[in-house]
C-alpha positions in Angstrom: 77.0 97.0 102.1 74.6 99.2 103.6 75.2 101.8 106.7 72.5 103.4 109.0 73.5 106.5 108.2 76.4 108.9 106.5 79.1 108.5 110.0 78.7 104.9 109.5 79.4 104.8 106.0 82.2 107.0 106.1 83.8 105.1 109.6 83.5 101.9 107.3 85.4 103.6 104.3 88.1 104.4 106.7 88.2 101.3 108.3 88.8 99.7 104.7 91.7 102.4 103.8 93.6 102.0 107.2 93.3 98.1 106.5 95.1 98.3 103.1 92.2 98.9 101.0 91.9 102.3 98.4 89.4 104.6 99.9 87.4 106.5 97.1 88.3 104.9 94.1 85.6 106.9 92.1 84.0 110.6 93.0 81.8 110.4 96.4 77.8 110.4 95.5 75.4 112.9 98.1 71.7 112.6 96.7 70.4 113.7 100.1 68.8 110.5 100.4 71.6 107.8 99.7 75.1 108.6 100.1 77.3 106.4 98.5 81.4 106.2 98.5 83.2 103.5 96.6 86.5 101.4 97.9 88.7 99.1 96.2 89.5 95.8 98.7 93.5 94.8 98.8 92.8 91.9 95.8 91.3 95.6 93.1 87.9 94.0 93.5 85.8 97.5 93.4 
């Protein structure tokens, strides 16, 4: 999935948690110019 911008990616990470999902599943990534976070949906599939 890809996000506009760091809010957006963070919003959907929420989103995912709040919905059942396990928000951050391995160690957030900043490179300055990709920011990645990682979420596991409610069937483990990271």
């Amino acid at each position: 999935m890809s996000c506009e911008n760091r809010t957006e990616v963070d919003v959907f990470n929420h989103f995912a948690h709040d919905q059942g999902g396990v928000a951050d599943v391995l160690p957030k990534q900043d490179h300055g110019f990709i920011y990645n976070r990682n979420l596991a949906y409610l069937d483990g599939h990271i």
